[in-house]
PyMOL Python script that loads the backbone (N, CA, C, O; Angstrom):
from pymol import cmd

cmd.read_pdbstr("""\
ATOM      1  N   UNK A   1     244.951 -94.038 221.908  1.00  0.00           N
ATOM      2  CA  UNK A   1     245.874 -93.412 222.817  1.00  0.00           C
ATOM      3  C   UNK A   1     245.153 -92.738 223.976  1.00  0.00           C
ATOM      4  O   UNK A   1     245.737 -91.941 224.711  1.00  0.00           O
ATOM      5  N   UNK A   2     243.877 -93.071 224.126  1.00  0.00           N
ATOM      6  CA  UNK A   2     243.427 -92.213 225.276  1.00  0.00           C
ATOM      7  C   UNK A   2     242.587 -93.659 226.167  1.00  0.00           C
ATOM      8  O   UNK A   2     241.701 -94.395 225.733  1.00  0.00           O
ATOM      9  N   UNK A   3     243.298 -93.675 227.570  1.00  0.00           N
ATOM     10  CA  UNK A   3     243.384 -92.533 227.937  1.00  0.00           C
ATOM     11  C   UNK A   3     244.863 -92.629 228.036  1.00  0.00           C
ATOM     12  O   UNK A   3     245.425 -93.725 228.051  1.00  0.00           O
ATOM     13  N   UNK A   4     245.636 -91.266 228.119  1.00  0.00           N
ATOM     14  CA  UNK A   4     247.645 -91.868 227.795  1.00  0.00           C
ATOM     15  C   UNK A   4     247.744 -93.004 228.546  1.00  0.00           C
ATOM     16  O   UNK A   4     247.120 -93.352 229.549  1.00  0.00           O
ATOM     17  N   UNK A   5     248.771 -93.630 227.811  1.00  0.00           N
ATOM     18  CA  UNK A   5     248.913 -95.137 228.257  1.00  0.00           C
ATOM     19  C   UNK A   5     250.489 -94.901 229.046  1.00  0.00           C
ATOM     20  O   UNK A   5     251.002 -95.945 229.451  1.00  0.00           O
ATOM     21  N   UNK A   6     251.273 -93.611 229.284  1.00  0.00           N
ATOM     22  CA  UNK A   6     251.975 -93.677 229.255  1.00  0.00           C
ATOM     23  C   UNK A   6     253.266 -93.136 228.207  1.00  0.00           C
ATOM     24  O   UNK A   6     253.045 -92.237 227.395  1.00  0.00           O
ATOM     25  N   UNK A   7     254.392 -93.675 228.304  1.00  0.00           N
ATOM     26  CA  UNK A   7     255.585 -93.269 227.503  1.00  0.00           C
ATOM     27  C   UNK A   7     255.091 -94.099 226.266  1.00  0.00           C
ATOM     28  O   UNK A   7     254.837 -95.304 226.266  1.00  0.00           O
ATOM     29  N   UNK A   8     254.987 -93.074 225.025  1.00  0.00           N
ATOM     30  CA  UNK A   8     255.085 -94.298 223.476  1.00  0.00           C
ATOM     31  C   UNK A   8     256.063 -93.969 222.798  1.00  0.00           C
ATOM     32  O   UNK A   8     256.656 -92.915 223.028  1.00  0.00           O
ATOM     33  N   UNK A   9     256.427 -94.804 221.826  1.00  0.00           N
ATOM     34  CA  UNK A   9     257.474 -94.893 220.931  1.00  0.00           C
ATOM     35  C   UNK A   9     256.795 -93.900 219.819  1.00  0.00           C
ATOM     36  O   UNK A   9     255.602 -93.601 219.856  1.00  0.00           O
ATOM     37  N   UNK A  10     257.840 -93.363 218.687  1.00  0.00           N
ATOM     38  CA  UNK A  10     257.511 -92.347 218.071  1.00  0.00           C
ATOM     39  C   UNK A  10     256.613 -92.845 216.848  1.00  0.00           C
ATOM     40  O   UNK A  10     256.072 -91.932 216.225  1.00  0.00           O
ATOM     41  N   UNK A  11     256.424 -93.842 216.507  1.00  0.00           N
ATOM     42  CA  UNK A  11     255.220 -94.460 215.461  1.00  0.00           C
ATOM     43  C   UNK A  11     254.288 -94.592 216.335  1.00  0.00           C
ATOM     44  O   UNK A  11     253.330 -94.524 215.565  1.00  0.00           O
ATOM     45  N   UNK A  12     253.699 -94.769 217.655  1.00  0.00           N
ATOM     46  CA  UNK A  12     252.682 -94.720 218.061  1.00  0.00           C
ATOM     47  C   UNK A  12     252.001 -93.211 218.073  1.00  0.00           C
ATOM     48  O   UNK A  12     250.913 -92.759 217.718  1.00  0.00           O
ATOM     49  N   UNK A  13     253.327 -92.608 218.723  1.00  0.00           N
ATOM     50  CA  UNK A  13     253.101 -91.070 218.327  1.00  0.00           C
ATOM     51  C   UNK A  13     252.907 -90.398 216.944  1.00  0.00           C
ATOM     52  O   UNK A  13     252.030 -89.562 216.731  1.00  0.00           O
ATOM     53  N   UNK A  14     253.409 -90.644 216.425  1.00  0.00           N
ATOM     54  CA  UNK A  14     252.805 -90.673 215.169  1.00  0.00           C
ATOM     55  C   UNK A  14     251.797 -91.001 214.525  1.00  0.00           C
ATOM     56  O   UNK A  14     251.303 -90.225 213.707  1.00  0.00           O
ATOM     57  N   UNK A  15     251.261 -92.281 214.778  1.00  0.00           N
ATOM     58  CA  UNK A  15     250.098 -92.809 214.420  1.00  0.00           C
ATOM     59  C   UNK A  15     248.934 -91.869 215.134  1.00  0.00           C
ATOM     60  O   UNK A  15     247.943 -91.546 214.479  1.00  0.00           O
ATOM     61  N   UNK A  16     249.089 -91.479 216.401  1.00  0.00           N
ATOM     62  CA  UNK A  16     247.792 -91.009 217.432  1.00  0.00           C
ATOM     63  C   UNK A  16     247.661 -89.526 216.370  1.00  0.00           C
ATOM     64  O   UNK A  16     246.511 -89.263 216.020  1.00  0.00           O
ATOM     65  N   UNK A  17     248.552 -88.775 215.970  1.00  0.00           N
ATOM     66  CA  UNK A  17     248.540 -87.764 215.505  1.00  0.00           C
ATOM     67  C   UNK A  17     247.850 -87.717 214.365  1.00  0.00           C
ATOM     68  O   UNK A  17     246.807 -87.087 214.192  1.00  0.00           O
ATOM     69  N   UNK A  18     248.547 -88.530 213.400  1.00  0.00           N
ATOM     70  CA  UNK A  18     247.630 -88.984 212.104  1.00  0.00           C
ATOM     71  C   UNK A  18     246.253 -89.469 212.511  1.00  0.00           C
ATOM     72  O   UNK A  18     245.523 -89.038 211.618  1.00  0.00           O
ATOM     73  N   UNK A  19     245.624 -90.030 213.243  1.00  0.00           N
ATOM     74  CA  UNK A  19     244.407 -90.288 213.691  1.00  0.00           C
ATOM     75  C   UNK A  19     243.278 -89.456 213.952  1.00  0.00           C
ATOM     76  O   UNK A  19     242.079 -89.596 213.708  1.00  0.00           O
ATOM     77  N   UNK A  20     244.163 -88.255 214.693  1.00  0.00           N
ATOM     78  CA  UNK A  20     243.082 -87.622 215.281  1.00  0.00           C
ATOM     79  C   UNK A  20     243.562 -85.804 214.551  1.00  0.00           C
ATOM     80  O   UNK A  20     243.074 -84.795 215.061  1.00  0.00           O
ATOM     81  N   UNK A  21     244.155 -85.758 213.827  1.00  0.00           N
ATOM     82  CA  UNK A  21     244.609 -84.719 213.325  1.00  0.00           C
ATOM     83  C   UNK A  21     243.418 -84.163 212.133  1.00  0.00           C
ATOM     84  O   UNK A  21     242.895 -85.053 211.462  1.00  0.00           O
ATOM     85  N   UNK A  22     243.102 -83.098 211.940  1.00  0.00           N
ATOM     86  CA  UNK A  22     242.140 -82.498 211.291  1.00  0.00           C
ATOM     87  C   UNK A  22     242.465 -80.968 210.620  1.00  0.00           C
ATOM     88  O   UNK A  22     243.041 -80.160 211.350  1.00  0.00           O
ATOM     89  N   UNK A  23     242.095 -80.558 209.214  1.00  0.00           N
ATOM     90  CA  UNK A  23     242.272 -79.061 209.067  1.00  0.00           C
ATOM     91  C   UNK A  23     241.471 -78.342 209.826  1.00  0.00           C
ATOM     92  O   UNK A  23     240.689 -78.966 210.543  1.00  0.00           O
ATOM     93  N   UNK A  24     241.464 -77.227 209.855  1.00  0.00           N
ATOM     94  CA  UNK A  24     240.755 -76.020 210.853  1.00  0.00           C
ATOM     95  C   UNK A  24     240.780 -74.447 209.699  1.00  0.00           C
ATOM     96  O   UNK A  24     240.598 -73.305 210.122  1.00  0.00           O
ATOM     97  N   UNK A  25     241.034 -74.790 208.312  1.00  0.00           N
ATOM     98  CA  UNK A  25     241.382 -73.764 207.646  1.00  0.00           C
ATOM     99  C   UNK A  25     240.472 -74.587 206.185  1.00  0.00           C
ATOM    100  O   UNK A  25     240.445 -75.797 205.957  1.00  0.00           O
ATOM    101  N   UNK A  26     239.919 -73.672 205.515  1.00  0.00           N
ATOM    102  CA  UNK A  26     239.194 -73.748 204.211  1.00  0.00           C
ATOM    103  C   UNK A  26     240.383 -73.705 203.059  1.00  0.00           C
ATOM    104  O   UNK A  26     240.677 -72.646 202.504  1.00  0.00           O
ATOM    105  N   UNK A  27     241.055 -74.991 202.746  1.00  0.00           N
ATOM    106  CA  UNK A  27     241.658 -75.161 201.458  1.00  0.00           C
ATOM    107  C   UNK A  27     241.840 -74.404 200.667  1.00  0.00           C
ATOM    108  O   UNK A  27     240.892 -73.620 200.629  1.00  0.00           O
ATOM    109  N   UNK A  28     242.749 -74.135 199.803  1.00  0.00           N
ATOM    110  CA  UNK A  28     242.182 -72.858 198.748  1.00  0.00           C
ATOM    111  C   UNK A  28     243.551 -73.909 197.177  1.00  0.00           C
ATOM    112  O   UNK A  28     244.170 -74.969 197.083  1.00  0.00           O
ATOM    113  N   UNK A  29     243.419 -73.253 196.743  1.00  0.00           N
ATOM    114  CA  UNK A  29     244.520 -73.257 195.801  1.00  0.00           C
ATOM    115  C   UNK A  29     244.837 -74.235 194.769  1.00  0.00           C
ATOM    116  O   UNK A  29     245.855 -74.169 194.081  1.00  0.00           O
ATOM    117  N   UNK A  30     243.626 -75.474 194.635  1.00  0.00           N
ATOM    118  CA  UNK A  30     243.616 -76.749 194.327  1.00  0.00           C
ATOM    119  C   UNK A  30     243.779 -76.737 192.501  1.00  0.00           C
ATOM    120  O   UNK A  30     244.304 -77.582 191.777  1.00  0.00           O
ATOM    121  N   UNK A  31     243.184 -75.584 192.184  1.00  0.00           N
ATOM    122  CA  UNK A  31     242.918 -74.746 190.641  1.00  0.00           C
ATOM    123  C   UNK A  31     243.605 -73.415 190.453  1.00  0.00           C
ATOM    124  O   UNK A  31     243.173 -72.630 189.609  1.00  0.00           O
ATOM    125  N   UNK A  32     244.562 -73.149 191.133  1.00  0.00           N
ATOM    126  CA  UNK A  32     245.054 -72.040 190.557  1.00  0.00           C
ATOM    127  C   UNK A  32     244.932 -71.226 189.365  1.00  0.00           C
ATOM    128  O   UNK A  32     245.297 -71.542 188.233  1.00  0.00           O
ATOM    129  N   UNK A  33     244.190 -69.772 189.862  1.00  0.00           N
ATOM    130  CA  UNK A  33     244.413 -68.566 188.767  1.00  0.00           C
ATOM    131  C   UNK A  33     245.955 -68.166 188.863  1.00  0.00           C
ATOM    132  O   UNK A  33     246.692 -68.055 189.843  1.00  0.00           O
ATOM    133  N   UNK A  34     246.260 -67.928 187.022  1.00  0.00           N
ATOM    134  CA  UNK A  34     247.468 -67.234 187.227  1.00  0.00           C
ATOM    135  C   UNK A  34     247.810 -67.162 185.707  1.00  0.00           C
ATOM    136  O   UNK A  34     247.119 -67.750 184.876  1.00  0.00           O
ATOM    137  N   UNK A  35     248.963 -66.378 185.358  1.00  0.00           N
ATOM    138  CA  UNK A  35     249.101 -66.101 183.828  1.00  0.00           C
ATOM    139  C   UNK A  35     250.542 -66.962 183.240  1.00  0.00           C
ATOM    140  O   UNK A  35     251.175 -66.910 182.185  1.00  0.00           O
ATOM    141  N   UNK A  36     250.673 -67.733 184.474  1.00  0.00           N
ATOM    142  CA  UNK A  36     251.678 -68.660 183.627  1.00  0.00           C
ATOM    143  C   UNK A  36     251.186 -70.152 183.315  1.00  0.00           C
ATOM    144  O   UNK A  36     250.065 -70.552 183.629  1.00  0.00           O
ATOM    145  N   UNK A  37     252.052 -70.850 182.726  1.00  0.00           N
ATOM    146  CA  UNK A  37     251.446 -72.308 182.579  1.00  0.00           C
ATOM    147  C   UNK A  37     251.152 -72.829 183.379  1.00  0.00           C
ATOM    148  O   UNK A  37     250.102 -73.430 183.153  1.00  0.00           O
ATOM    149  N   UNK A  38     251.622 -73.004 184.564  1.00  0.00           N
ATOM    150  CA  UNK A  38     251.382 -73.874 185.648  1.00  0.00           C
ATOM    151  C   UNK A  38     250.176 -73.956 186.200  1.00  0.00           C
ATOM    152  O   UNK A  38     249.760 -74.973 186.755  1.00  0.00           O
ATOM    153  N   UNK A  39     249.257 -72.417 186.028  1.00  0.00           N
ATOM    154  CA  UNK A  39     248.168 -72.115 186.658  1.00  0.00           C
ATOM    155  C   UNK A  39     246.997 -73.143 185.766  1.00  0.00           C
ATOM    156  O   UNK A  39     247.053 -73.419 184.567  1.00  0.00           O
ATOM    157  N   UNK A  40     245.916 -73.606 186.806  1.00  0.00           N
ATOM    158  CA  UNK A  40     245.147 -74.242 185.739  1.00  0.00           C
ATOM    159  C   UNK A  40     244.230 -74.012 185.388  1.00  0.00           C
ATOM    160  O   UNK A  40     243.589 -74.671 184.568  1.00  0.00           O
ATOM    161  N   UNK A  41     243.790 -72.639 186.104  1.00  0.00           N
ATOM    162  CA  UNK A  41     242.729 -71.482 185.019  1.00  0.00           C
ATOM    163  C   UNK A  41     243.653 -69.816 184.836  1.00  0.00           C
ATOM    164  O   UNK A  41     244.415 -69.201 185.583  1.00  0.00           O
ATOM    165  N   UNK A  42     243.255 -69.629 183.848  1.00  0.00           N
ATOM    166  CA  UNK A  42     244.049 -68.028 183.374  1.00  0.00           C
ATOM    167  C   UNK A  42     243.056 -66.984 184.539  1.00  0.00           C
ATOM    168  O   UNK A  42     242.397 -67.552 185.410  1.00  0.00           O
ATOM    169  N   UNK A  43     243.051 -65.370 184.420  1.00  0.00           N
ATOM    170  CA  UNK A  43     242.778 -64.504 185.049  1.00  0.00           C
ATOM    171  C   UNK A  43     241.053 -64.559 184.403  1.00  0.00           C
ATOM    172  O   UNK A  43     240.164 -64.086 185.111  1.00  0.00           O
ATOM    173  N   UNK A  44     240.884 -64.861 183.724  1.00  0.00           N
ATOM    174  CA  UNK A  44     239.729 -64.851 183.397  1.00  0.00           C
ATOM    175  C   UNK A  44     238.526 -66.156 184.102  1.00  0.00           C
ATOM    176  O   UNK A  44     237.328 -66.386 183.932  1.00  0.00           O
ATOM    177  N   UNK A  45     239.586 -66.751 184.903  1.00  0.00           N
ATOM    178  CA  UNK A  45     238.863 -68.377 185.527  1.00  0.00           C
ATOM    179  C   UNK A  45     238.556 -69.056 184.574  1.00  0.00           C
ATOM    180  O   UNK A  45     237.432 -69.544 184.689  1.00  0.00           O
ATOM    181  N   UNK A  46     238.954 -69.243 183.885  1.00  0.00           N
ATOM    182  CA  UNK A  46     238.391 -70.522 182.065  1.00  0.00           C
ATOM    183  C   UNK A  46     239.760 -71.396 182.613  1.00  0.00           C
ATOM    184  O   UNK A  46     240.885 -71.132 183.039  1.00  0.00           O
ATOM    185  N   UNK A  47     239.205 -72.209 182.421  1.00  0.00           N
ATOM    186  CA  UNK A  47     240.243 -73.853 182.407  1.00  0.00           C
ATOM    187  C   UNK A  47     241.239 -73.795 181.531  1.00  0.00           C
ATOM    188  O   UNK A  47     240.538 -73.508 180.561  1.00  0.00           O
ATOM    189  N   UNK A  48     242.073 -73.829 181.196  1.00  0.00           N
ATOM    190  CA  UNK A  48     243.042 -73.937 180.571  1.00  0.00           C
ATOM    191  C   UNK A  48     243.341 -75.075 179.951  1.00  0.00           C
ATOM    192  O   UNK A  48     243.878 -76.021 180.527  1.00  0.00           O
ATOM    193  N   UNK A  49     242.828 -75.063 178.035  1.00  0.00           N
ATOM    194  CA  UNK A  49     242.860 -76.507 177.604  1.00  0.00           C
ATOM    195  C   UNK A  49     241.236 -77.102 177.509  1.00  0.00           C
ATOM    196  O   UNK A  49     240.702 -78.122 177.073  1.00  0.00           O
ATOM    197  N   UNK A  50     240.814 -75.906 178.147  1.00  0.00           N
ATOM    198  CA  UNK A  50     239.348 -77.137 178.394  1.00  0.00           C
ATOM    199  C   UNK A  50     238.518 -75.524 177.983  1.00  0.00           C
ATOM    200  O   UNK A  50     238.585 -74.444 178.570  1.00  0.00           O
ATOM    201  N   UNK A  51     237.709 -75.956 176.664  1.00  0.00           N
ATOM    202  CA  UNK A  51     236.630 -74.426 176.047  1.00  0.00           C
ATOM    203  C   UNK A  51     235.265 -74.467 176.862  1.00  0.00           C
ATOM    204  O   UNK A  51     234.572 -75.447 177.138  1.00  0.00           O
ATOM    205  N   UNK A  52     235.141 -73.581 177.064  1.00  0.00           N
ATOM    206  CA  UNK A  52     233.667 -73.767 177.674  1.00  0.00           C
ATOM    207  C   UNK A  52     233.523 -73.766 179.600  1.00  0.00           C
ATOM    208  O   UNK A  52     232.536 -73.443 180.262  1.00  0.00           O
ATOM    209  N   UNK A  53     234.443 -74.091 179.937  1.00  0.00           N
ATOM    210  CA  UNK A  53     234.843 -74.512 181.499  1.00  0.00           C
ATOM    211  C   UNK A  53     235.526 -73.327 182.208  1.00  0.00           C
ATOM    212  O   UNK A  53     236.679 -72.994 181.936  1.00  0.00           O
ATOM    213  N   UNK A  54     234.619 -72.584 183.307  1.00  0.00           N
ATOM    214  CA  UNK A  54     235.394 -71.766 184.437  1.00  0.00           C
ATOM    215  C   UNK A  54     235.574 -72.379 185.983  1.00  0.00           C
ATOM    216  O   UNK A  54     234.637 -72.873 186.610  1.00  0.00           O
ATOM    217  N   UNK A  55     236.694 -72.283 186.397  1.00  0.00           N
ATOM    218  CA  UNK A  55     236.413 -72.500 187.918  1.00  0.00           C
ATOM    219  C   UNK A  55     236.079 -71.598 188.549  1.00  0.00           C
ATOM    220  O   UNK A  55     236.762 -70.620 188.246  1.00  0.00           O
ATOM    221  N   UNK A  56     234.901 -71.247 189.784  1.00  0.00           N
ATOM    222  CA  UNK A  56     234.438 -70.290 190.439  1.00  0.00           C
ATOM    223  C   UNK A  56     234.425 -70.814 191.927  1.00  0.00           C
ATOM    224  O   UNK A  56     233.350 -70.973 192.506  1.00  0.00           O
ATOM    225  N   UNK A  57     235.409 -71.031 192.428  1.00  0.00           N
ATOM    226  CA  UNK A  57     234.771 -70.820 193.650  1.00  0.00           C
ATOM    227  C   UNK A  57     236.686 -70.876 194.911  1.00  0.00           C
ATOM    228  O   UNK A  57     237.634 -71.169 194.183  1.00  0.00           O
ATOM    229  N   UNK A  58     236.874 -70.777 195.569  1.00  0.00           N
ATOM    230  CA  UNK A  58     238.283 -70.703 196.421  1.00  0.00           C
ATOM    231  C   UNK A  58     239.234 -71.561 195.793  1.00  0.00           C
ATOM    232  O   UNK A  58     240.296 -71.013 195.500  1.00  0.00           O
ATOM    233  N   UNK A  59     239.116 -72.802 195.507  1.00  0.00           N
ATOM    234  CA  UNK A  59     240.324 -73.582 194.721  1.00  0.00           C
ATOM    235  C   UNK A  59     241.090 -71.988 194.013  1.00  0.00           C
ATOM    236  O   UNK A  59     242.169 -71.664 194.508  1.00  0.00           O
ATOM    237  N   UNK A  60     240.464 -71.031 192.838  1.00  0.00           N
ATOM    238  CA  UNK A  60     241.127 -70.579 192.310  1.00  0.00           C
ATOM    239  C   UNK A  60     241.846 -69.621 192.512  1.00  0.00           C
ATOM    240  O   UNK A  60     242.423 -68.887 191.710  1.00  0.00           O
ATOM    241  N   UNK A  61     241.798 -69.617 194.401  1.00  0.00           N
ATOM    242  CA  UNK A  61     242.855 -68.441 195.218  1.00  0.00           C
ATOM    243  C   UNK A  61     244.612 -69.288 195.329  1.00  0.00           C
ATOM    244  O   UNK A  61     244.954 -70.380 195.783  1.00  0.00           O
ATOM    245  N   UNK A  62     245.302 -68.286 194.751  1.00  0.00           N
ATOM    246  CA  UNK A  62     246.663 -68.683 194.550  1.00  0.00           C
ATOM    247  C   UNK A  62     247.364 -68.560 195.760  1.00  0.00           C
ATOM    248  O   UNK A  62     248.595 -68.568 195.756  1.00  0.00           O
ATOM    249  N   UNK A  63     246.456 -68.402 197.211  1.00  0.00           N
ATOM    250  CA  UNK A  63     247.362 -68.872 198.166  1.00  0.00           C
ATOM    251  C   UNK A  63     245.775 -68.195 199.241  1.00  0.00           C
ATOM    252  O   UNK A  63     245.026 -67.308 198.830  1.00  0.00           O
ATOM    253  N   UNK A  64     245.665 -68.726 200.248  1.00  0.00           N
ATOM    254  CA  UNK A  64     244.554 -68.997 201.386  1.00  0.00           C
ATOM    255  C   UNK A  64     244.939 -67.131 202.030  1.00  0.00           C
ATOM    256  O   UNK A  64     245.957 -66.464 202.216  1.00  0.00           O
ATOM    257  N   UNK A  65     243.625 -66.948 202.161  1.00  0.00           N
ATOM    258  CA  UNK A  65     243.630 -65.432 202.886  1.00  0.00           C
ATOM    259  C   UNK A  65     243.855 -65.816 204.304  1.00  0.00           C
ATOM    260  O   UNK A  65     243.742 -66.902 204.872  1.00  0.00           O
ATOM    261  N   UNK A  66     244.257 -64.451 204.794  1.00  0.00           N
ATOM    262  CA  UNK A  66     243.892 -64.444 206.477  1.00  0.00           C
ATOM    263  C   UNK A  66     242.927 -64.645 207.394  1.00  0.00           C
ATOM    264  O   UNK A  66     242.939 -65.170 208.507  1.00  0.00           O
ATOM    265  N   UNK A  67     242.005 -64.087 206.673  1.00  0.00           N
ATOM    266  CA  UNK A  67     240.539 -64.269 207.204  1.00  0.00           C
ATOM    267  C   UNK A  67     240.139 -65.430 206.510  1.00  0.00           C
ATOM    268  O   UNK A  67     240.842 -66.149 205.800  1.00  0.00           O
ATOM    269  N   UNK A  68     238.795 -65.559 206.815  1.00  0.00           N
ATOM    270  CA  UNK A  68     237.214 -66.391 206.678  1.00  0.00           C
ATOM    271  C   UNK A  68     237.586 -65.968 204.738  1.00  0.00           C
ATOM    272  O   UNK A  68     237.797 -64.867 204.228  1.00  0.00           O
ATOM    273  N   UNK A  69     237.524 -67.670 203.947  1.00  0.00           N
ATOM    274  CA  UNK A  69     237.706 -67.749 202.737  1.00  0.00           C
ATOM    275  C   UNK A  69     235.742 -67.215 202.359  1.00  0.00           C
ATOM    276  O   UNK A  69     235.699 -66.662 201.260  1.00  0.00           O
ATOM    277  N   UNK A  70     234.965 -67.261 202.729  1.00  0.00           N
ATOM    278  CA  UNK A  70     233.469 -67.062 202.543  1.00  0.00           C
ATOM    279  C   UNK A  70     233.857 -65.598 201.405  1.00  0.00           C
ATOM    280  O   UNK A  70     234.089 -65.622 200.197  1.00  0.00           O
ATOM    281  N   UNK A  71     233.816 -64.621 202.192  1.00  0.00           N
ATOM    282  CA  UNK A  71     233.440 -63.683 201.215  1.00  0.00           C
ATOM    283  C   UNK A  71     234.590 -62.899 200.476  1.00  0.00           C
ATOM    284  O   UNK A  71     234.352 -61.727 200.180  1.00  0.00           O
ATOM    285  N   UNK A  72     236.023 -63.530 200.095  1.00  0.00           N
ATOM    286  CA  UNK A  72     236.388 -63.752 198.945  1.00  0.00           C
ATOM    287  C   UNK A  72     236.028 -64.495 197.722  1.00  0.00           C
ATOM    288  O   UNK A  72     236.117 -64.256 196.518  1.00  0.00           O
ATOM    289  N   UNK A  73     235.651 -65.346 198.342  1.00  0.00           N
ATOM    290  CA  UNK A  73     234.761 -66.837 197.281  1.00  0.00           C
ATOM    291  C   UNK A  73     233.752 -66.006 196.522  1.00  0.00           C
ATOM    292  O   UNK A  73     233.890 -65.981 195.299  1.00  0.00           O
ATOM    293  N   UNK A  74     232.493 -65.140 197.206  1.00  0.00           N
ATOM    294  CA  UNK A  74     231.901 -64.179 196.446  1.00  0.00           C
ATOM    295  C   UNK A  74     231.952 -63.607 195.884  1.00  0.00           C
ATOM    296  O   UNK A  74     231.137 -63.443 194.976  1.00  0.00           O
ATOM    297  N   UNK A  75     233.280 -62.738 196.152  1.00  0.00           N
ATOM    298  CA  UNK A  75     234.046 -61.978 195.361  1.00  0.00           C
ATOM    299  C   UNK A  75     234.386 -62.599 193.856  1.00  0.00           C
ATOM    300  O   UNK A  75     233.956 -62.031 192.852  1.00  0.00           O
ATOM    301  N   UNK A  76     234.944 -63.435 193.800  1.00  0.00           N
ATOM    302  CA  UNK A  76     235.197 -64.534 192.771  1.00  0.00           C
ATOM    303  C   UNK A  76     233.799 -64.915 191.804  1.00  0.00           C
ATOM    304  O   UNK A  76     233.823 -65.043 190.580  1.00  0.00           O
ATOM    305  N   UNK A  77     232.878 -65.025 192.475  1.00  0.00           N
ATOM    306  CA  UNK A  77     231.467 -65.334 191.910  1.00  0.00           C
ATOM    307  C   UNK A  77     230.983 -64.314 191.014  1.00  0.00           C
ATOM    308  O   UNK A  77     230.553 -64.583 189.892  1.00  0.00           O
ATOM    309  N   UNK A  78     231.051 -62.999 191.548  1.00  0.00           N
ATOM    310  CA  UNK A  78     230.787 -62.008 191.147  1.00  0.00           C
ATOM    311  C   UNK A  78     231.536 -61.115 190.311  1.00  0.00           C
ATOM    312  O   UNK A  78     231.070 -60.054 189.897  1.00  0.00           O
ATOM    313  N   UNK A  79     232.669 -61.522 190.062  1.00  0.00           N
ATOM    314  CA  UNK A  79     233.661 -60.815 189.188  1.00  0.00           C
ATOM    315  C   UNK A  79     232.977 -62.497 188.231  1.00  0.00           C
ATOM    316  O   UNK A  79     232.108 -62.349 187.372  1.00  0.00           O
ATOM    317  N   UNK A  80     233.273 -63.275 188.411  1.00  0.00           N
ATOM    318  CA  UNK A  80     232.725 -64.384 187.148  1.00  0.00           C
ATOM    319  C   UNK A  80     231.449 -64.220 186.171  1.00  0.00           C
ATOM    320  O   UNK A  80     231.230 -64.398 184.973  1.00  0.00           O
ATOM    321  N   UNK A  81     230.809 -63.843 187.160  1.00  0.00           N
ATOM    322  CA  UNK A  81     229.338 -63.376 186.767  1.00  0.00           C
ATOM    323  C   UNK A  81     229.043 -62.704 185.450  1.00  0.00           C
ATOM    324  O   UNK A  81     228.306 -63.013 184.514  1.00  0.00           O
ATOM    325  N   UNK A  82     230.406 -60.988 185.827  1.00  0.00           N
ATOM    326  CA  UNK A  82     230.522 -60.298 185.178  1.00  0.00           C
ATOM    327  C   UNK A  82     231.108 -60.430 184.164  1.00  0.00           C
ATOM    328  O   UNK A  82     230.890 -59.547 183.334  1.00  0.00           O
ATOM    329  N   UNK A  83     232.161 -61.631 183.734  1.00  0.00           N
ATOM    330  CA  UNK A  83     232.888 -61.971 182.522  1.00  0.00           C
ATOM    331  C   UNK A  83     231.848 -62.550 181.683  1.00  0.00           C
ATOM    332  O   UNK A  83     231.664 -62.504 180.466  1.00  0.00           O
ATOM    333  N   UNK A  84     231.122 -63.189 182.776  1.00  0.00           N
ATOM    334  CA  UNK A  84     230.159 -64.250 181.701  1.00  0.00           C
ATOM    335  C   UNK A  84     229.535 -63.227 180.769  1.00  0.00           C
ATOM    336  O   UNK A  84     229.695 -63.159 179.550  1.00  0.00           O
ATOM    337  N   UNK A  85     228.619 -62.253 181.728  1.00  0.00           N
ATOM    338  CA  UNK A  85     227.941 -61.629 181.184  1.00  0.00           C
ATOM    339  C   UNK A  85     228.328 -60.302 179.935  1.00  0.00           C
ATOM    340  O   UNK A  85     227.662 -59.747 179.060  1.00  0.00           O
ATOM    341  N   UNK A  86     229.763 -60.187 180.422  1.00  0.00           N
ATOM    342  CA  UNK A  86     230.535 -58.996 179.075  1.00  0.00           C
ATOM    343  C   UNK A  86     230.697 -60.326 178.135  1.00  0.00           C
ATOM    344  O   UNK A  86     229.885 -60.225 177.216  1.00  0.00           O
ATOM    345  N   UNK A  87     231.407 -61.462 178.039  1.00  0.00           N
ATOM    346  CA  UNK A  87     231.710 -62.352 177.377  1.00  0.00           C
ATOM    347  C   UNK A  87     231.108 -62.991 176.984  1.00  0.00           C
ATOM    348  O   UNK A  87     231.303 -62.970 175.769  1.00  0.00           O
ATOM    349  N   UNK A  88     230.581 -63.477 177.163  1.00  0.00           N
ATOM    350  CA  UNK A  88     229.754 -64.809 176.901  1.00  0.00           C
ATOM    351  C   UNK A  88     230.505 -65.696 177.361  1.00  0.00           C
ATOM    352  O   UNK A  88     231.370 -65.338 178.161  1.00  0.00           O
ATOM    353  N   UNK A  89     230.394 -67.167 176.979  1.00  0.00           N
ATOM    354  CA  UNK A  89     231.035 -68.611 177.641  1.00  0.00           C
ATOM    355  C   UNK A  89     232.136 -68.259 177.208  1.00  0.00           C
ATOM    356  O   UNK A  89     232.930 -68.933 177.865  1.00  0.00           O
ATOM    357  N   UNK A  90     232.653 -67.686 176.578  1.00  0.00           N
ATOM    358  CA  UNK A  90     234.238 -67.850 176.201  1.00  0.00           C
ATOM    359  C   UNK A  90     235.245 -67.308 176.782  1.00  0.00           C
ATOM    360  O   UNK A  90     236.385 -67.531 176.377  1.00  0.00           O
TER     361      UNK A  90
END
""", "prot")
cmd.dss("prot")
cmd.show_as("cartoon", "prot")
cmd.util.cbc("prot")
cmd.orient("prot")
């Protein structure tokens, strides 16, 4: 579509969009923490169903911050850290 060709029909428009369209925001939410079933690690970040397994890193934010996901993600690391280490793997 470049350089504009002019008037396009709305699947061309469409298509140019899908083409060149990109996120601009750090994903989050792919693993949800949370205390109901749906979530697929509990508050503790352990997998749910799966022994031995934590998720640590933004997937397990239950919805994308305002700011820069970086140093929530740490946050997350470091509260993990600390389960490991009161807990053990479990």
């Amino acid at each position: 579509m470049a350089p504009y060709p002019g008037i396009v029909d709305d699947e061309a428009l469409a298509r140019a969009i899908r083409d060149s369209s990109e996120t601009l925001y750090h994903p989050v939410g792919t693993c949800r923490m949370g205390a109901d079933d749906a979530s697929v690690t509990d508050p503790r970040l352990r997998v749910r169903g799966v022994d031995g397994l934590r998720v640590v890193d933004a997937s397990v934010m239950p919805r994308i911050t305002r700011g820069h996901t970086q140093a929530p993600t740490v946050a997350i690391a470091e509260e993990a850290a600390e389960l490991i280490r009161e807990h053990g793997r479990a």
